[in-house]
C-alpha positions as CSV (number, residue, x, y, z in Angstrom):
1,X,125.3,87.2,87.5
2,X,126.4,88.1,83.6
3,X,124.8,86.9,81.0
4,X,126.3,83.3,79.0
5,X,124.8,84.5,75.7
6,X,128.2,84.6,74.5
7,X,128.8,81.2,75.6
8,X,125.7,80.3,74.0
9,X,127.0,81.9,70.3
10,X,129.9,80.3,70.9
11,X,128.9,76.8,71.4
12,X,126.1,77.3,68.9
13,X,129.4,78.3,66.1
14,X,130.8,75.5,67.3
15,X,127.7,73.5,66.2
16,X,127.1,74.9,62.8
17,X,130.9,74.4,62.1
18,X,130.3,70.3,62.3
19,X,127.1,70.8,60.9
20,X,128.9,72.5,57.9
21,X,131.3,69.5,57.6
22,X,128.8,66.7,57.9
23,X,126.4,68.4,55.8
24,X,128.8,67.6,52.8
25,X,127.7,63.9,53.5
26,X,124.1,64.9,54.6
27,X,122.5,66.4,51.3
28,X,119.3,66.7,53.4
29,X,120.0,70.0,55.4
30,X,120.3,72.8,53.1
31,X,122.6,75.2,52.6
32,X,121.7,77.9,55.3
33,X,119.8,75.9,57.6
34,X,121.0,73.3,60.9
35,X,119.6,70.3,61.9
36,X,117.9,70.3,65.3
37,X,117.0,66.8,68.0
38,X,114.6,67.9,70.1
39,X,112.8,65.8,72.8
40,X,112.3,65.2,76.3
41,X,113.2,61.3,75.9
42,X,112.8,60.1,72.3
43,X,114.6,62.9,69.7
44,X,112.9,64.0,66.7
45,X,114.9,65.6,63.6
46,X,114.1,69.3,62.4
47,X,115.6,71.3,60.2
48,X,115.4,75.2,60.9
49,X,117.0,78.1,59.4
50,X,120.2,79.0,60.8
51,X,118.6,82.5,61.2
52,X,116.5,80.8,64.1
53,X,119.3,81.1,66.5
54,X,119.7,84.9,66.7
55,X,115.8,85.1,67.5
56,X,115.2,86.0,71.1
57,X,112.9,83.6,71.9
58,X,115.3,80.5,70.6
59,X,117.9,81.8,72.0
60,X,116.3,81.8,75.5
61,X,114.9,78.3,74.7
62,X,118.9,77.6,73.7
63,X,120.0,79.3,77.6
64,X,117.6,77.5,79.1
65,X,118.7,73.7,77.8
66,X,122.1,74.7,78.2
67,X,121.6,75.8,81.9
68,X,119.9,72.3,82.8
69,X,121.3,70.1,80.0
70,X,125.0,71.7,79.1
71,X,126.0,71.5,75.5
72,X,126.7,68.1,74.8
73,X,125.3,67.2,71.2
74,X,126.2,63.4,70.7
75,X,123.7,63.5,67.4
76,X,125.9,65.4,65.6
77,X,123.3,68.6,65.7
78,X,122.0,70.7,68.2
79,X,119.9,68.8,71.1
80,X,117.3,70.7,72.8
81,X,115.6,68.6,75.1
82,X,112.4,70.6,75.4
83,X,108.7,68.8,74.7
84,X,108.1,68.5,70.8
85,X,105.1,71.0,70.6
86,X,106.3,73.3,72.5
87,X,109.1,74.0,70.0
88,X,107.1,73.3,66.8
89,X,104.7,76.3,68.1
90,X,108.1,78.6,69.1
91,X,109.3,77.6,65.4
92,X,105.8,78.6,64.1
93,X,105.4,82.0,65.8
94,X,109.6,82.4,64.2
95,X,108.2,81.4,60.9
96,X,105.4,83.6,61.2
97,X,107.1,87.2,62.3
């Protein structure tokens, strides 16, 4: 058992490169910074810092959606289908340290 965390960069590179090229037409994500659906059912829009996703605790939250969910991202940002206050407090304690 090896760890995917390279998969994870991977697909997350992957993500900020269309992120990148839609963000031309989206003037709402800033420069350094990726747009993020998460949500059990109904998806709510954040933006986080692009710094986020080499944080240990995202990136486990980002292994662990992958794992159950895959990497499909039909929104056009990354989709983490976790429950809404769960990652507001993760992004808090990020914000925080």
């Amino acid at each position: 058992m090896g760890i995917r965390l390279p998969s994870i960069l991977l697909n997350a590179k992957q993500v900020l490169k269309m992120q990148a090229m839609s963000a031309r037409n989206q003037s709402d994500v800033p420069k350094g910074y990726i747009a993020v659906y998460v949500g059990e059912i109904q998806r709510k829009r954040f933006v986080v810092p692009i710094s986020y996703l080499k944080h240990p605790s995202f990136v486990d939250l980002l292994k662990r959606s992958e794992e159950e969910f895959g990497f499909c991202h039909p929104m056009g940002g990354l989709t983490i289908p976790c429950r809404e206050d769960a990652f507001i407090n993760l992004t808090a304690r990020l914000h925080t340290s």
